[in-house]
N, C-alpha and C positions, 0 to 999 in steps of 0.2 A: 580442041587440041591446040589452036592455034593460040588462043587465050593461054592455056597450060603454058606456052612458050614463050610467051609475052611476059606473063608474070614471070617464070624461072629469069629471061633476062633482063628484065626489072630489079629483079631483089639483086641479080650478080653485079649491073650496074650501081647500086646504090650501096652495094659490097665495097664497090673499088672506088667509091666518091669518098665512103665514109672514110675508108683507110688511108685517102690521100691528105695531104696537107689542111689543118684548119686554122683558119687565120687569127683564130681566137684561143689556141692554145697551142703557141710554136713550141719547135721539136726542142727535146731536152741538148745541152749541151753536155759534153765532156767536163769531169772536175768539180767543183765547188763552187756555185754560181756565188757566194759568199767570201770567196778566197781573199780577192783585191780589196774587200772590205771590212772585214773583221782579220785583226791582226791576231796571230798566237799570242797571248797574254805572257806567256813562259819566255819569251825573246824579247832582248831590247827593242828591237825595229819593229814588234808586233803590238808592245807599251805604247810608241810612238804614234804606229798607224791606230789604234782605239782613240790614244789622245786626241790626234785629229779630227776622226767622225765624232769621237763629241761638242768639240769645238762647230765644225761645220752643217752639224746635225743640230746643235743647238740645245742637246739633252742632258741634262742634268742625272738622268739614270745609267745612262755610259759612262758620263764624267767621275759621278762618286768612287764606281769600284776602284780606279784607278789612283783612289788618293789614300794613303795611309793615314791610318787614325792619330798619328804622331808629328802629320803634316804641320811645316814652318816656309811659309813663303819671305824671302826675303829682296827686299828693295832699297835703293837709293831715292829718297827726301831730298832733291835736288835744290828745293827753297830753303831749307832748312841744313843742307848739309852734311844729315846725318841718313843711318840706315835704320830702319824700321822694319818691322814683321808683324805676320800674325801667323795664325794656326787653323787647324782642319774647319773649325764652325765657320768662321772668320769667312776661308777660302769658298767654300760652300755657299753662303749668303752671297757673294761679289759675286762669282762666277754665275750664280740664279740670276741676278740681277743683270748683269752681262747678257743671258741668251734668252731674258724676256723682252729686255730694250733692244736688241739688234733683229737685223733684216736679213742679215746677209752676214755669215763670217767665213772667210776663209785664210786659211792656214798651210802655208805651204815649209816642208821642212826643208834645208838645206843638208850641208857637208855637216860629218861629226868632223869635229875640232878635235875632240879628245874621248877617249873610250876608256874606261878601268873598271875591271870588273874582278872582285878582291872576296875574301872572308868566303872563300868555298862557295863561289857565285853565288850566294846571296847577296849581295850590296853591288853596285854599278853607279860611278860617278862617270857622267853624261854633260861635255858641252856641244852644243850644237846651232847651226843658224837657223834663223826664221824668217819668213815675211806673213806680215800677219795683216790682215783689212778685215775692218767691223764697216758694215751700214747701218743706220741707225734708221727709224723710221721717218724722223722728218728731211731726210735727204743728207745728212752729215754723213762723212765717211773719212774712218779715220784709216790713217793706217804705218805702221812699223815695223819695225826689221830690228834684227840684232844676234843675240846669242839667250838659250836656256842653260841655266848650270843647273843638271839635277843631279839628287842621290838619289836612285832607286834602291828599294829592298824588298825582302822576301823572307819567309822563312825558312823555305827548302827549294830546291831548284823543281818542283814539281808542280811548284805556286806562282801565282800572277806574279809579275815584278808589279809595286806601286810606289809610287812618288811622295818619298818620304821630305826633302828638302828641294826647294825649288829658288835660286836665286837668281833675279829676273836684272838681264845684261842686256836689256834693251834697249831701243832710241822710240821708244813708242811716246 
């Protein structure tokens, strides 16, 4: 009998041990443990915050969605004078290249400068500041600040915004 009551407060104790806290699978949180990281694709600010994590995540499979097949980056050839571009393969290659040689990038967005968002919100011209540090692996580290001028578009307000023109207002 005594046994009988041993084991019944046994399993009750190992009842209340089991249902308390384990340190190896903490309590769920309220919301969207995703929320602060993946941005709504559908909102300017949520284009931005993806842009980021793939900068800072270094992935090339978050970056692409983000970029329109019709993508034109454009720059200032400051030895040269003039402005230069290229297009979606172009941006693709550079940017693989960018987050196989870096260590470390981070990206922090600034103030928008300017918002327009036009053509039955599909299109959004986007200026805005940055500060940008890459590490490289032999210990270089660069880093810039300035302004992005994008066009973002879409085909319906029900679809990602992506980054159809992009002209880089940097001091990088």
């Amino acid at each position: 009998m005594i046994c009988l009551q041993f084991h019944r407060g046994a399993v009750l104790v190992l009842l209340l041990i089991s249902a308390a806290c384990n340190p190896f699978a903490p309590a769920l949180e309220e919301g969207d443990p995703f929320g602060d990281f993946l941005g709504d694709p559908r909102t300017v600010e949520g284009f931005f915050t993806n842009f980021r994590n793939a900068y800072e995540l270094r992935d090339l499979s978050l970056y692409e969605p983000l970029i329109d097949s019709a993508f034109v980056f454009v720059y200032t050839d400051f030895g040269a004078g003039i402005e230069r571009e290229w297009g979606f393969s172009t941006e693709l290659e550079s940017t693989r290249r960018l987050f196989e040689n870096a260590v470390v990038v981070q990206l922090q967005w600034n103030q928008v400068i300017s918002l327009q968002v036009f053509e039955e919100n599909t299109k959004a011209a986007v200026v805005r500041g940055f500060n940008l540090t890459i590490g490289l692996e032999g210990g270089d580290i660069f880093r810039g600040d300035g302004n992005v001028n994008f066009l973002l578009a879409r085909m319906d307000t029900t679809m990602a915004w992506r980054l159809r023109r992009w002209r880089d207002e940097s001091e990088l």
